[in-house]
C-alpha positions, 0 to 999 in steps of 0.5 A: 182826882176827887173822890166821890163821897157816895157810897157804892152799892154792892155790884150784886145788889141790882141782880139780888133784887132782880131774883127777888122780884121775879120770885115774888111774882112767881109765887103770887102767879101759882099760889093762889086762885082767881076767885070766881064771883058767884052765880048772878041772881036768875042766871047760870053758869057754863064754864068751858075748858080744854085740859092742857095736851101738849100733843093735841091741836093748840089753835082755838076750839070754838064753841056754839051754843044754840047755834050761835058763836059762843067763845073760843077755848085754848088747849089749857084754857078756861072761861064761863058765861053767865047766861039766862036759865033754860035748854042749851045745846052745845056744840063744839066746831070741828072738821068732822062733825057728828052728833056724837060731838054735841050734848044738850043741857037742861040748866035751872036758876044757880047752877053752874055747869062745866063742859070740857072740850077734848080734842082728837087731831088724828080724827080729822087726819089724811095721809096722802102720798104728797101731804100729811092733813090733821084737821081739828075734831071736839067733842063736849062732854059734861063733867062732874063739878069735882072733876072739873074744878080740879082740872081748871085748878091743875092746869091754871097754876102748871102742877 
């Protein structure tokens, strides 16, 4: 029988090397931030986002602005629209809708707003003899630049 003239890897090579990308990745996935590019010239900015609440509702929330289908938000996510300069009116679908729930903006060239959606399962519950019902309720509510950042940074990297 002849030997084979190669030399034999180490049997825990494949799995070191495995580990080591999987590290790799995982660092390079929570140790840096997207970076945003800026504000397009003669546009503004509105971010949307839900902070992660693992006993809220995690289907989509939608987002009208103007009346007009706007973009879906998931509980932890975020995402922005540049859009032209001028009064918006935000409101966020819910089973249960109230004024309450929307807000109006005034948004001048450059600036960047933040709206966070939250959402309360229980509002839109019923308790029947023969089913439980939970209904999806949002509000929109304008949030300081500082505060907003922090959340979206939060919850994009898992801390």
């Amino acid at each position: 029988m002849a030997k084979d003239p190669a030399p034999r890897l180490p049997r825990w090579l494949p799995w070191a090397s495995g580990l080591l990308l999987i590290l790799v990745g995982c660092a390079g996935a929570g140790g840096s931030a997207a970076v945003t590019p800026p504000v397009p010239a003669g546009q503004v900015r509105i971010w949307f986002y839900r902070a992660w609440e693992p006993s809220e509702s995690l289907n989509l929330a939608n987002v009208e602005v103007n009346g007009a289908f706007f973009g879906s938000v998931a509980n932890g996510g975020a995402f922005y629209r540049d859009i032209p300069p001028g009064r918006y009116h935000i409101a966020p679908v819910s089973f249960v809708p109230n004024s309450r729930q929307d807000t109006n903006v005034e948004l001048a060239p450059g600036q960047q707003l933040y709206v966070k959606i939250v959402s309360l399962s229980a509002w839109g519950s019923s308790n029947t003899a023969s089913k439980n019902i939970d209904r999806d309720a949002f509000w929109a509510w304008v949030m300081p630049p500082q505060v907003a950042q922090g959340e979206i940074t939060r919850d994009r990297s898992g801390i």
